[in-house]
C-alpha positions as YAML, in Angstrom:
chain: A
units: angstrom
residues:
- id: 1
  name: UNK
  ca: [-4.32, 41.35, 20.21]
- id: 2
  name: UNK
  ca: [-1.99, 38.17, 21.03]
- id: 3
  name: UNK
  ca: [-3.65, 37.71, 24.08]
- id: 4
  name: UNK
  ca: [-7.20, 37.14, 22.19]
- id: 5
  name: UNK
  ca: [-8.68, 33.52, 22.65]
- id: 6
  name: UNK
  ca: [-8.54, 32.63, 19.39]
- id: 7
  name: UNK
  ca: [-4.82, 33.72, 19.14]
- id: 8
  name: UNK
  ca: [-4.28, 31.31, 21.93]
- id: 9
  name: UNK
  ca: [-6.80, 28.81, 20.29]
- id: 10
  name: UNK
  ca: [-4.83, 28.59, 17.07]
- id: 11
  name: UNK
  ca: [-1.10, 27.71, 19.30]
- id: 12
  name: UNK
  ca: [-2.93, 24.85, 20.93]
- id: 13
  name: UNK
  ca: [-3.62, 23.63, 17.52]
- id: 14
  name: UNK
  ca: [-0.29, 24.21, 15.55]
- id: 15
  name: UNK
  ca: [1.53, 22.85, 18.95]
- id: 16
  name: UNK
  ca: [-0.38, 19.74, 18.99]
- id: 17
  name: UNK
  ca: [0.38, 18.99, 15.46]
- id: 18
  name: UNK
  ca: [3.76, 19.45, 16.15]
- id: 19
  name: UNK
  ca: [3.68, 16.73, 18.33]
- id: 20
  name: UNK
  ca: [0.94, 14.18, 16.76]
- id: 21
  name: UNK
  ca: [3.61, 12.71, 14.70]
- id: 22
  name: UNK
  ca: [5.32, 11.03, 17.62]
- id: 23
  name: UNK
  ca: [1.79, 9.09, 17.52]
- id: 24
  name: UNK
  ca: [2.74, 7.00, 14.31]
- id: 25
  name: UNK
  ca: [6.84, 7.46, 15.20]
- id: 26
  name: UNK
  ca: [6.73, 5.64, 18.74]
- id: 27
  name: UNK
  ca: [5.04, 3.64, 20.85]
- id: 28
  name: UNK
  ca: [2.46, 0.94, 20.33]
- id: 29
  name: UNK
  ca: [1.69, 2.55, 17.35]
- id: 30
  name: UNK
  ca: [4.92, 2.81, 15.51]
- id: 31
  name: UNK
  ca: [4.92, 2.26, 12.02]
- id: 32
  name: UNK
  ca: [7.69, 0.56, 10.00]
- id: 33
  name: UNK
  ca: [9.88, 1.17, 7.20]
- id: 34
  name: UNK
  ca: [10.27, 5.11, 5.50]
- id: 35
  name: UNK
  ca: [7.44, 4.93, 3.28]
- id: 36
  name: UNK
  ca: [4.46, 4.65, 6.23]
- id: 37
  name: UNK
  ca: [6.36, 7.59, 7.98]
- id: 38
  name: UNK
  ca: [6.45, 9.67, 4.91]
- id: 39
  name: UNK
  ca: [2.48, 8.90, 4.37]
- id: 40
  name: UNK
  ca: [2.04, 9.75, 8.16]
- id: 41
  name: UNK
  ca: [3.01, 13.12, 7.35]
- id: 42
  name: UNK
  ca: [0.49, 12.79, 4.34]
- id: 43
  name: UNK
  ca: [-1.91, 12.48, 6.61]
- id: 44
  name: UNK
  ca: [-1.20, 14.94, 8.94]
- id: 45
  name: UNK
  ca: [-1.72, 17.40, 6.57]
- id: 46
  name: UNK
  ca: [-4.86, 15.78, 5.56]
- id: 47
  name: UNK
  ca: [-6.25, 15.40, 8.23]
- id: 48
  name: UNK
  ca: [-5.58, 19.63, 9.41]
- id: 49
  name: UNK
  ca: [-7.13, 20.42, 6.03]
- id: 50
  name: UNK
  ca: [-10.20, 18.35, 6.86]
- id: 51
  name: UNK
  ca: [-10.06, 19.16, 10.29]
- id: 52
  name: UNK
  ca: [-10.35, 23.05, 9.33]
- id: 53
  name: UNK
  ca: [-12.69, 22.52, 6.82]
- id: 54
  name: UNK
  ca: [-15.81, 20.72, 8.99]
- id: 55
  name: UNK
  ca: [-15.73, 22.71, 11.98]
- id: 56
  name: UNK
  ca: [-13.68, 26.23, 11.28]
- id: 57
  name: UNK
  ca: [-15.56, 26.68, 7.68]
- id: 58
  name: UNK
  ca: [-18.20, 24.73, 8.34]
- id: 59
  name: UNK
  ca: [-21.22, 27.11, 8.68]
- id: 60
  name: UNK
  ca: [-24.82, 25.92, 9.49]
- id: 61
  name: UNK
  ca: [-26.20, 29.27, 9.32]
- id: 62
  name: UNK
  ca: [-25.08, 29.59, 5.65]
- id: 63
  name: UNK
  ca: [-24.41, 25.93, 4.65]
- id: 64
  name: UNK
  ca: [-22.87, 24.30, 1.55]
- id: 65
  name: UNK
  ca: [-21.45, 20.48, 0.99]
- id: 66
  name: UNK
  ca: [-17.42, 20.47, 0.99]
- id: 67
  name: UNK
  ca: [-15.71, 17.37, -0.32]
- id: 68
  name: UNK
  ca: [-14.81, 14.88, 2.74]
- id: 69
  name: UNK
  ca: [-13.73, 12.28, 1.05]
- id: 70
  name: UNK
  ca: [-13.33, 11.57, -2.70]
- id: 71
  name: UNK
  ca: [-11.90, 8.80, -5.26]
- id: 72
  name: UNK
  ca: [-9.65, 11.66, -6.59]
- id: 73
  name: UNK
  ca: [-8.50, 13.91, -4.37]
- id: 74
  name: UNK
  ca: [-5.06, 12.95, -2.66]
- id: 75
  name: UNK
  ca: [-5.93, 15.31, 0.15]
- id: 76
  name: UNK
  ca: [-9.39, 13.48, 0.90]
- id: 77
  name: UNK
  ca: [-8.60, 10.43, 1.66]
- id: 78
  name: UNK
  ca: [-8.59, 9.58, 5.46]
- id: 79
  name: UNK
  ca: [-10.44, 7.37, 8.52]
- id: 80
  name: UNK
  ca: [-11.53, 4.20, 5.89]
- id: 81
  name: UNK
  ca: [-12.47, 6.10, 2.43]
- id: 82
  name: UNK
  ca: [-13.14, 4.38, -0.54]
- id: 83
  name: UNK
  ca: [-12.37, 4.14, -3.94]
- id: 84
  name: UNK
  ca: [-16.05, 4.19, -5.58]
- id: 85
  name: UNK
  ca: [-17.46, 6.73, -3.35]
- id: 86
  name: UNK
  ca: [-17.45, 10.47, -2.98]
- id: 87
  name: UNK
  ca: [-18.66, 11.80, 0.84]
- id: 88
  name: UNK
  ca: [-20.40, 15.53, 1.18]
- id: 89
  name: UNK
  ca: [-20.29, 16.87, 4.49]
- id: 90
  name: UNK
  ca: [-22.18, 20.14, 5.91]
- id: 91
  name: UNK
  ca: [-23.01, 21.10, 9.34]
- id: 92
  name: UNK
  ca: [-26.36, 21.97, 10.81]
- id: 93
  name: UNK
  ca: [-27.73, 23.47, 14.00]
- id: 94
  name: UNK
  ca: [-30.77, 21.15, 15.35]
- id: 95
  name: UNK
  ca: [-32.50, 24.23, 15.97]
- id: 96
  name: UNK
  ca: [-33.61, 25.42, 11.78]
- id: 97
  name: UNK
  ca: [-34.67, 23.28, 9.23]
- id: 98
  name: UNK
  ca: [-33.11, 22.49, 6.10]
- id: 99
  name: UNK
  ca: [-33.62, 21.21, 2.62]
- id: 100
  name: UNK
  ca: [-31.31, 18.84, 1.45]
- id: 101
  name: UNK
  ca: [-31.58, 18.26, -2.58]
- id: 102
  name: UNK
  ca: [-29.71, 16.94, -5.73]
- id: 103
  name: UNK
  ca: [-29.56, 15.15, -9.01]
- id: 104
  name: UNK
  ca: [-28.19, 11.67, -9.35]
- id: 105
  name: UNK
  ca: [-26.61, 12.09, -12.26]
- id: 106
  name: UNK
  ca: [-24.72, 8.67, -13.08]
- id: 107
  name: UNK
  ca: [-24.53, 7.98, -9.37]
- id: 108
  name: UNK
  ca: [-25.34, 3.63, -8.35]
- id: 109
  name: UNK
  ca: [-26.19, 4.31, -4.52]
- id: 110
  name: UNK
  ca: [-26.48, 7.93, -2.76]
- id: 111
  name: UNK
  ca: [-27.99, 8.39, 0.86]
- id: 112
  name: UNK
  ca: [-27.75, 11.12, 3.28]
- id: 113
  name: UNK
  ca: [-27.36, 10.47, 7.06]
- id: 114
  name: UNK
  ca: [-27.39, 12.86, 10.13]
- id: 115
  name: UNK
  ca: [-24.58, 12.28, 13.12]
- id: 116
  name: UNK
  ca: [-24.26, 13.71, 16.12]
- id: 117
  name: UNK
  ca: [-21.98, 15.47, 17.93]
- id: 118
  name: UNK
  ca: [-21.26, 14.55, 21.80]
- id: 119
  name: UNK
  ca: [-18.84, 17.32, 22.45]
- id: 120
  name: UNK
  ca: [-17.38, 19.68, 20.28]
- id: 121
  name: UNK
  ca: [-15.24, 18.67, 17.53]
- id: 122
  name: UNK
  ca: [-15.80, 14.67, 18.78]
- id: 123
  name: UNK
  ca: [-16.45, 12.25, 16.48]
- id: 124
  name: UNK
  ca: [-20.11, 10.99, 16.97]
- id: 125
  name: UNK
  ca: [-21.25, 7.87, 18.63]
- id: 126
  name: UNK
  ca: [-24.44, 8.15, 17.10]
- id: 127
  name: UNK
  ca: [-26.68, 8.23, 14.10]
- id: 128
  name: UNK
  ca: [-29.47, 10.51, 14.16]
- id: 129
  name: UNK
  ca: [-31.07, 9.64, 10.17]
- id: 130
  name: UNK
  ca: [-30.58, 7.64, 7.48]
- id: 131
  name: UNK
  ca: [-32.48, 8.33, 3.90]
- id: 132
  name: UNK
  ca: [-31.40, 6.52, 0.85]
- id: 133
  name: UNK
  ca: [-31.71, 7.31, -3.04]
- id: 134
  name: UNK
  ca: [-34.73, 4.52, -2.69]
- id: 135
  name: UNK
  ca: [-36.91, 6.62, 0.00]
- id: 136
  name: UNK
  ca: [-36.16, 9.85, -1.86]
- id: 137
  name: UNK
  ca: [-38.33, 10.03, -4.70]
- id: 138
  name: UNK
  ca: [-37.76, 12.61, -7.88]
- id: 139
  name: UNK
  ca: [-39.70, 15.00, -9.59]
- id: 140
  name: UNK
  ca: [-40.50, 15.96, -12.88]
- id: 141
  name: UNK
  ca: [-36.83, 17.54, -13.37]
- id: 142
  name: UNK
  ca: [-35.19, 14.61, -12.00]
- id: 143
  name: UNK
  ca: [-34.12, 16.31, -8.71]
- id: 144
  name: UNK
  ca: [-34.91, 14.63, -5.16]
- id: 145
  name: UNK
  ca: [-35.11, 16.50, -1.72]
- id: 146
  name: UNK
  ca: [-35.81, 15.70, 2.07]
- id: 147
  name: UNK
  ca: [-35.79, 17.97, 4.54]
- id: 148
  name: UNK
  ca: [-33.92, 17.70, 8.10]
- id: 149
  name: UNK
  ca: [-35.41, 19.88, 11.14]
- id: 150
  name: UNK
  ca: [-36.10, 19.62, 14.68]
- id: 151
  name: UNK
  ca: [-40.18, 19.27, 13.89]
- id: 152
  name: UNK
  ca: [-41.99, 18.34, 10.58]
- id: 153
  name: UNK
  ca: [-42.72, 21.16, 8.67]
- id: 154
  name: UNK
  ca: [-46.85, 22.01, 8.38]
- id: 155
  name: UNK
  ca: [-47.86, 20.24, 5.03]
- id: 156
  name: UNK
  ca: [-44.58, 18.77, 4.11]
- id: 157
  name: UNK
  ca: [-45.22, 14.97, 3.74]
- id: 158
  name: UNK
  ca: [-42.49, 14.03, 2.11]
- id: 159
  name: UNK
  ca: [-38.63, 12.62, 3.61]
- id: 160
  name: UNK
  ca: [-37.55, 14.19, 6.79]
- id: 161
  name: UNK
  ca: [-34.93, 13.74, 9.20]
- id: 162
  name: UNK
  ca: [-35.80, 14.86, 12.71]
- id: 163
  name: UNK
  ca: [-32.49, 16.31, 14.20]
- id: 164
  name: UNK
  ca: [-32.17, 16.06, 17.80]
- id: 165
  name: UNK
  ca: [-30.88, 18.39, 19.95]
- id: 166
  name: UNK
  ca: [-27.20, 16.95, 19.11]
- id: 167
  name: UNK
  ca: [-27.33, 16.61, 15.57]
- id: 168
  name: UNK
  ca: [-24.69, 18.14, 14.06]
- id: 169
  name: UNK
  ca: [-22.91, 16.68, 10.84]
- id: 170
  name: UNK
  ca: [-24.70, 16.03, 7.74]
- id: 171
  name: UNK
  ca: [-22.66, 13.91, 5.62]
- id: 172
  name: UNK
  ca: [-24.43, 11.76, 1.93]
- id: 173
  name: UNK
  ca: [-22.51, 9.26, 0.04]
- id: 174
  name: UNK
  ca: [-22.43, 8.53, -3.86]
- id: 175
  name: UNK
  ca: [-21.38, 5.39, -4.71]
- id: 176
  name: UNK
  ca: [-20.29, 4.26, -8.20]
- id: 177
  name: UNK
  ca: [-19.26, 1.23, -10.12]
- id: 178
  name: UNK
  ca: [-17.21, 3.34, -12.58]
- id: 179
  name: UNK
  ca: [-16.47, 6.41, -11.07]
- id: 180
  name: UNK
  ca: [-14.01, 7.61, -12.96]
- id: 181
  name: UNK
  ca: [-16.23, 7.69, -16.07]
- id: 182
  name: UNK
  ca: [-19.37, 8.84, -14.06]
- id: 183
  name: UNK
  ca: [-20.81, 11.98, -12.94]
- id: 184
  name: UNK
  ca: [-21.15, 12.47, -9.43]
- id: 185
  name: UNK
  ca: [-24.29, 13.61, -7.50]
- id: 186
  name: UNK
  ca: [-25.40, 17.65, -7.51]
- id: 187
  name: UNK
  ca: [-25.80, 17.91, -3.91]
- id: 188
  name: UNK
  ca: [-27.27, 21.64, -2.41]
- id: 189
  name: UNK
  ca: [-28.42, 22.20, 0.86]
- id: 190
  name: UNK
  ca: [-30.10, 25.43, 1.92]
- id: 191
  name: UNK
  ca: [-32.04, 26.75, 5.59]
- id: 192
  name: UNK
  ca: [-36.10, 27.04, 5.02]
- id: 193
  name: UNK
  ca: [-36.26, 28.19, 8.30]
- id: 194
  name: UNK
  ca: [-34.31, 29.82, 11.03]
- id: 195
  name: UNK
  ca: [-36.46, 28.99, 13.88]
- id: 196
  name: UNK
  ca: [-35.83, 33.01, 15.31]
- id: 197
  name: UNK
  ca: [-32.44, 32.06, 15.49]
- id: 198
  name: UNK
  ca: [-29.87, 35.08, 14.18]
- id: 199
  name: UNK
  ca: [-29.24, 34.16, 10.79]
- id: 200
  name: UNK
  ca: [-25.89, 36.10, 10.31]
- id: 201
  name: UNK
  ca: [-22.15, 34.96, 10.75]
- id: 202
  name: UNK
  ca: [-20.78, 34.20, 14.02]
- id: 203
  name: UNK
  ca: [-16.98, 35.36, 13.07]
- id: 204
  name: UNK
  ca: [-16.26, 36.67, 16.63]
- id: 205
  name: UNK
  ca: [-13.13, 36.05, 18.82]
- id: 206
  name: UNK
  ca: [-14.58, 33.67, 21.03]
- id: 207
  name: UNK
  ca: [-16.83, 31.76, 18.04]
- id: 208
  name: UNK
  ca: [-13.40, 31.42, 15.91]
- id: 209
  name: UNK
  ca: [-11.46, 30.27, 18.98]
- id: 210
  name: UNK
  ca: [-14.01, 27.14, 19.95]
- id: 211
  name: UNK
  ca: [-14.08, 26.29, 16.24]
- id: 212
  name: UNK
  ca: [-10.28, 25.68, 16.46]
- id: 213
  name: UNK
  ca: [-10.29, 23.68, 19.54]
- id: 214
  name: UNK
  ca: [-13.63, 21.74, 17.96]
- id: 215
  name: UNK
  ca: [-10.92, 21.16, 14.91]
- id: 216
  name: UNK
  ca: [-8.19, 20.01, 17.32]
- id: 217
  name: UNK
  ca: [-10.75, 17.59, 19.11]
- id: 218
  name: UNK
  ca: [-11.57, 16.15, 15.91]
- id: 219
  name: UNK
  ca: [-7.68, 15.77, 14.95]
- id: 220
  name: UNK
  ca: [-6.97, 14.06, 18.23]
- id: 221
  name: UNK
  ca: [-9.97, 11.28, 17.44]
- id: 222
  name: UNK
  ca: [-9.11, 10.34, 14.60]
- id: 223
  name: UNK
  ca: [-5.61, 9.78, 15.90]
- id: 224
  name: UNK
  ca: [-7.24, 7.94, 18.45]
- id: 225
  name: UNK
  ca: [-7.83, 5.50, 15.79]
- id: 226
  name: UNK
  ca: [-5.04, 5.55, 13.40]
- id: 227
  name: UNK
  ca: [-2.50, 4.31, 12.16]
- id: 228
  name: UNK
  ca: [-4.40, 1.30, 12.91]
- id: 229
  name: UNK
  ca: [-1.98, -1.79, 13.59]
- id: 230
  name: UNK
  ca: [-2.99, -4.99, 13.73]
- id: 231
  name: UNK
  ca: [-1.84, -7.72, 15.23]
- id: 232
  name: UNK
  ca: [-2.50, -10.65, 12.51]
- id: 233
  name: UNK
  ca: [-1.01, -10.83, 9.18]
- id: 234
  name: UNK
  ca: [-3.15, -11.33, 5.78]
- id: 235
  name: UNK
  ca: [-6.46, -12.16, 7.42]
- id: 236
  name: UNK
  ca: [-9.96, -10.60, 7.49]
- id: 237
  name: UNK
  ca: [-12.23, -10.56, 10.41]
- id: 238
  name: UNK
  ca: [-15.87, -12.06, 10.63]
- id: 239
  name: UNK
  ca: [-18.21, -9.05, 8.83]
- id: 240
  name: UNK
  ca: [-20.23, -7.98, 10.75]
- id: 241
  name: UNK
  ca: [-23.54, -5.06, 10.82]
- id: 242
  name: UNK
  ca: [-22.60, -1.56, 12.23]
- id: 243
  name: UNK
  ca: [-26.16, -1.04, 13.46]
- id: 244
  name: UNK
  ca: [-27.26, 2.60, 14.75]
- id: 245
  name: UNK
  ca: [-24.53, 3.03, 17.40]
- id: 246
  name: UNK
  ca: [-21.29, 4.15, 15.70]
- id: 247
  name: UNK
  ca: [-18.11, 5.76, 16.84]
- id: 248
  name: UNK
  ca: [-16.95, 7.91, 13.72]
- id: 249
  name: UNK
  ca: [-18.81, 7.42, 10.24]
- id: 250
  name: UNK
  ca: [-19.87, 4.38, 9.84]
- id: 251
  name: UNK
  ca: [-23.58, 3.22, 8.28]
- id: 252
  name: UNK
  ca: [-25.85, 2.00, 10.67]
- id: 253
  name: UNK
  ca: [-27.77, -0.25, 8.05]
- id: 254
  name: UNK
  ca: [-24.02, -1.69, 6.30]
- id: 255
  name: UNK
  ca: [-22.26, -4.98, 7.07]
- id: 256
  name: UNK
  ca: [-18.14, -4.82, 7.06]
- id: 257
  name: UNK
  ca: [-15.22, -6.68, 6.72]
- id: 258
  name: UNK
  ca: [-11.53, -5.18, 8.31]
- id: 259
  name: UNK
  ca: [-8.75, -7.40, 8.01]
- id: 260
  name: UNK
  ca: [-4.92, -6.56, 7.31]
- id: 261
  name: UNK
  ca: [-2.27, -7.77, 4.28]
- id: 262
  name: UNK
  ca: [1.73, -8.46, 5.05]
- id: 263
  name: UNK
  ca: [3.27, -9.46, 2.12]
- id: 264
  name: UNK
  ca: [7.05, -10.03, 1.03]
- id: 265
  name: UNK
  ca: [8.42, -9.69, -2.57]
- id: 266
  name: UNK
  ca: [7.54, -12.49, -4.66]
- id: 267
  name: UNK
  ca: [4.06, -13.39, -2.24]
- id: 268
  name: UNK
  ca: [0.36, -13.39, -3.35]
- id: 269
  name: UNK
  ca: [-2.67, -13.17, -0.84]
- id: 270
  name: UNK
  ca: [-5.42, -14.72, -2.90]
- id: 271
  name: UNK
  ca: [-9.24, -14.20, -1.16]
- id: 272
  name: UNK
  ca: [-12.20, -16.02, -2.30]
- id: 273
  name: UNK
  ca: [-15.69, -15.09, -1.41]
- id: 274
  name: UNK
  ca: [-19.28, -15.40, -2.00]
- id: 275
  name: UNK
  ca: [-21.25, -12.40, -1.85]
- id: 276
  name: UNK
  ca: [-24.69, -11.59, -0.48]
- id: 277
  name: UNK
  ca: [-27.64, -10.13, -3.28]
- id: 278
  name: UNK
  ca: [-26.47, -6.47, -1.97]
- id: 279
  name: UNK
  ca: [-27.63, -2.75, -3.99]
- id: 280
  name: UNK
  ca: [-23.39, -2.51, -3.77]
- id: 281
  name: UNK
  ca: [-20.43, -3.94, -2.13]
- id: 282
  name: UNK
  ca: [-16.91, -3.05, -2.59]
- id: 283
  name: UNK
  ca: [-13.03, -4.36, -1.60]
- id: 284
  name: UNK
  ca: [-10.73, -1.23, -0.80]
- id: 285
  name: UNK
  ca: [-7.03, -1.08, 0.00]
- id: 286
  name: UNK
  ca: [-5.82, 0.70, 2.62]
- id: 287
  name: UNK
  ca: [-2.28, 1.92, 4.17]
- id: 288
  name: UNK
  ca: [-2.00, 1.84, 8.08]
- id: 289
  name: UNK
  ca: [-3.96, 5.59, 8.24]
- id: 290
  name: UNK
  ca: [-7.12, 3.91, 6.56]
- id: 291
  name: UNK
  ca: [-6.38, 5.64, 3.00]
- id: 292
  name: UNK
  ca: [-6.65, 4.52, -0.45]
- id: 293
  name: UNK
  ca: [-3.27, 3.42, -1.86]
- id: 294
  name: UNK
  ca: [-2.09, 5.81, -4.66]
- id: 295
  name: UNK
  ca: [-5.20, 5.51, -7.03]
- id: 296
  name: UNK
  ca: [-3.57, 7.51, -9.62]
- id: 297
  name: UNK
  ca: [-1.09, 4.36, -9.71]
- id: 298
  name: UNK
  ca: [-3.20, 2.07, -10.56]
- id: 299
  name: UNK
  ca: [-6.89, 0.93, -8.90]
- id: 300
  name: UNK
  ca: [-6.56, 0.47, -5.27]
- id: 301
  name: UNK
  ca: [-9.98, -1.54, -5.33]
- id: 302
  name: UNK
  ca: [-12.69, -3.45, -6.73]
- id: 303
  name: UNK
  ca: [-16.62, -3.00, -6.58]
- id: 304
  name: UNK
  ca: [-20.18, -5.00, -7.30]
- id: 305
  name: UNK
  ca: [-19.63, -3.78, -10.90]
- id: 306
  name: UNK
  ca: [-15.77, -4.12, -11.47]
- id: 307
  name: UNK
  ca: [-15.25, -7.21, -10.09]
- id: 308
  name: UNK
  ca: [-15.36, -10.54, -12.31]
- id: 309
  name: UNK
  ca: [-17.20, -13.91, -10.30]
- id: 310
  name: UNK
  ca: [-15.88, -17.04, -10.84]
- id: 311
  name: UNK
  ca: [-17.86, -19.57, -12.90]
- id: 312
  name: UNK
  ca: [-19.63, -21.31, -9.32]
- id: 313
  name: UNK
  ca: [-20.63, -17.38, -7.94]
- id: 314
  name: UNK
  ca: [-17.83, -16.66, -6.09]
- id: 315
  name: UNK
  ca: [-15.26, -13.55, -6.21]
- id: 316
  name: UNK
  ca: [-11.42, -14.21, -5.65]
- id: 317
  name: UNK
  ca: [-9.30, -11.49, -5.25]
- id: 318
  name: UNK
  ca: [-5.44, -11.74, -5.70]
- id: 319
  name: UNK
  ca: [-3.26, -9.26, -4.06]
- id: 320
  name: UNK
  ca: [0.60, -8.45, -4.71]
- id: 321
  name: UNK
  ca: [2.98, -6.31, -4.32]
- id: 322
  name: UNK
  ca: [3.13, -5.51, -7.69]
- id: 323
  name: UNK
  ca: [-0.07, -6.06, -10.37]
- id: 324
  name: UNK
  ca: [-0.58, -9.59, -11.80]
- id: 325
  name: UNK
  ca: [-2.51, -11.22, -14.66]
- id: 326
  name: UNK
  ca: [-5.56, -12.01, -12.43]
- id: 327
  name: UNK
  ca: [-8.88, -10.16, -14.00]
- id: 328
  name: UNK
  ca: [-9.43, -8.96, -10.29]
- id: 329
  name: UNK
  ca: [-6.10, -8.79, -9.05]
- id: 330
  name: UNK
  ca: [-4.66, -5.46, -6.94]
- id: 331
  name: UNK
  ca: [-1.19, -4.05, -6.33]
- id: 332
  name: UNK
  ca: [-0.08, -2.82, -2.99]
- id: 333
  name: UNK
  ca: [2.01, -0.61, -4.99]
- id: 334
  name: UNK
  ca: [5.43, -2.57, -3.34]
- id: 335
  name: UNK
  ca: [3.62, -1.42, 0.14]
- id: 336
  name: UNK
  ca: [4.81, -4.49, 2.60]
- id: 337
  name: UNK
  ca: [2.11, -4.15, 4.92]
- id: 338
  name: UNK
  ca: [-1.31, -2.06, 5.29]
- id: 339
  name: UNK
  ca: [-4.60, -2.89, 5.61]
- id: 340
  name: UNK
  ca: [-8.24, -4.35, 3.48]
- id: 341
  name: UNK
  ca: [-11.95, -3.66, 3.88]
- id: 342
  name: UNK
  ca: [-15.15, -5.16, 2.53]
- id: 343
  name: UNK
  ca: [-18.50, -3.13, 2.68]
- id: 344
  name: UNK
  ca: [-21.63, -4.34, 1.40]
- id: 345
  name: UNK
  ca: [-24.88, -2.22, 1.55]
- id: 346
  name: UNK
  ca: [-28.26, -3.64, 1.47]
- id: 347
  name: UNK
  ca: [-26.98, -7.36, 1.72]
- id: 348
  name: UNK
  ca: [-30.00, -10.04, 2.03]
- id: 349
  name: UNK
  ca: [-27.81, -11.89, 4.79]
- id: 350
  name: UNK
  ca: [-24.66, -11.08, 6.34]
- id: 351
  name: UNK
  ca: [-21.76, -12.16, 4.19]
- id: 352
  name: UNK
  ca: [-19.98, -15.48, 4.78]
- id: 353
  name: UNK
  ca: [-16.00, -15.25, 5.90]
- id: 354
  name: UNK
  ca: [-14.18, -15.38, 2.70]
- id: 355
  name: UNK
  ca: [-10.98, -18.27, 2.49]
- id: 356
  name: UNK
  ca: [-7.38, -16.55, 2.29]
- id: 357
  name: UNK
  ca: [-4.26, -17.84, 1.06]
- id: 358
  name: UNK
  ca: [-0.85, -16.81, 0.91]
- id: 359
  name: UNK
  ca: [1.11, -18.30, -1.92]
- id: 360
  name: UNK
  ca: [4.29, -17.63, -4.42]
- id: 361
  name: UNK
  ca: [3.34, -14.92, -7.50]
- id: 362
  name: UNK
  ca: [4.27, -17.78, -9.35]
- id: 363
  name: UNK
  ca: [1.48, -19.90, -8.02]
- id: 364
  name: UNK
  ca: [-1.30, -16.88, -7.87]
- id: 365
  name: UNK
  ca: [-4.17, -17.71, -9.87]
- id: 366
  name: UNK
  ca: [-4.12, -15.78, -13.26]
- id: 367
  name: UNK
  ca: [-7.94, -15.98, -14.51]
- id: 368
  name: UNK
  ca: [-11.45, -16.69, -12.99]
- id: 369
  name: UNK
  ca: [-12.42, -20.22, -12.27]
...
């Protein structure tokens, strides 16, 4: 059975990630210095477990929430995750309705959005719903639920999603200011209706072979994207609003901030800001493939809750490559180069470009003004 499709599916896929490494080993792209080539390789292997996980496993017939991203798993951290939040993802098919529900538990911010999907495996360009914890109300027991279908159900009057025709991935976030110490969101999903539509497994030759290729497509994007070099050194760009049109997972309602950090032994990047009234915002360090540096070394970032204002409002930041005195200061951990992000959700106005400096360690500021 060699010759099956999904025998020739799965070589396209193992002999493209033989080769994606010469996307962060040459060219344009290149990364420098041992360290970025040994996270590359990381990555790789992060990104073919999440790659196999939302579109081989992935089954909107017989959903259930896998972990795409999380604080705490090594192996979850890809495309711009985040140190306070935990990402759910599950897969639908526009044409059956499902019930999305949950407890908060100790959770500061949850939402659920719908994506869609342009081709298979692509990342989507598109956001087909947005709910929040604030439109989802809770019952008695303390659990929420909305429901996502292509048509209102008779005599449900409560949240809905409407999924178009090319909805596709269901993904919720859980934000929290102390998420070590808190308890995540309960999140279930579960079909209410099939619509007609065969409610049994599609684990044929031909289903298996288009969920490897979806898988591969998916790979390639993000390394469409990443490693993500930049040309300046230790600045931010202007924030800016994401709005409904997305490419990837962005939040069509958040306001962010990408900028980049280059730092030699003995330097400091101190940033000073003043921050909207926002429900959350959060500072996250990145390396070059947009993931979290080495959390179990030490925090790799600082939220609405953990960070410590300055006597006038304001919120400086000092960065290093190794951890200083400062209440708010972050280690690199001795990375030279990699790269920052600011989100803020909910923001009254969008956020004013914060002042950076590079200085000596010895010059770094070592408490809040």
């Amino acid at each position: 059975m060699s010759s099956s499709e999904s025998a020739q599916a799965w070589r396209e896929l193992l002999s493209a990630f033989a080769d994606l490494d010469q996307n962060f080993l040459t060219g344009p792209k290149a990364v420098r210095g041992q360290t970025a080539v040994a996270e590359g390789y990381r990555n790789l292997a992060t990104i073919l477990g999440v790659a196999l996980d939302m579109n081989l496993f992935a089954d909107p017939v017989a959903p259930r929430f896998i972990d795409n991203l999380t604080p705490t798993r090594p192996d979850r951290r890809w495309g711009g995750d985040n140190t306070d939040c935990y990402y759910s993802y599950a897969v639908v098919d526009p044409r059956r309705s499902y019930r999305v529900s949950g407890i908060p538990n100790d959770s500061a911010m949850y939402s659920v959005t719908v994506y869609n999907e342009p081709e298979p495996g692509a990342w989507p360009n598109r956001t087909v719903g947005l709910l929040y914890d604030t439109d989802l109300p809770r019952d008695a027991d303390g659990r929420f639920s909305c429901v996502l279908g292509p048509r209102r159900p008779d005599g449900y009057h409560g949240p809905f999603i409407e999924l178009s025709p090319d909805a596709h991935g269901v993904l919720t976030r859980d934000y929290h200011r102390f998420p070590a110490a808190g308890r995540r969101v309960d999140w279930d999903i579960e079909v209410i209706d099939h619509a007609g539509c065969d409610p049994t497994p599609e684990h044929t030759d031909a289903g298996v072979a288009r969920s490897l290729r979806a898988a591969l497509r998916f790979a390639q994007d993000v390394y469409a994207l990443t490693p993500l070099i930049l040309a300046g050194q230790n600045f931010l760009a202007p924030p800016y609003r994401a709005g409904d049109a997305t490419h990837g997972y962005s939040m069509a309602d958040a306001c962010y901030g990408l900028g980049g950090f280059n730092l030699e032994p003995g330097q400091a990047l101190v940033i000073t800001g003043r921050h909207p009234a926002a429900r959350f915002w959060n500072f996250t360090l990145w390396n070059q493939y947009m993931a979290a540096l080495d959390v179990e070394y030490g925090r790799g970032g600082l939220n609405i809750g953990t960070a410590v204002p300055n006597s006038d409002g304001t919120v400086t930041i000092v960065i290093a490559r190794e951890q200083l005195e400062h209440p708010n200061a972050l280690s690199t951990k001795d990375h030279a180069e990699g790269l920052m992000s600011f989100r803020w959700f909910h923001a009254d106005e969008l956020p004013e470009q914060p002042t950076l400096a590079v200085v000596p360690v010895g010059e770094a500021p070592r408490t809040v003004s």
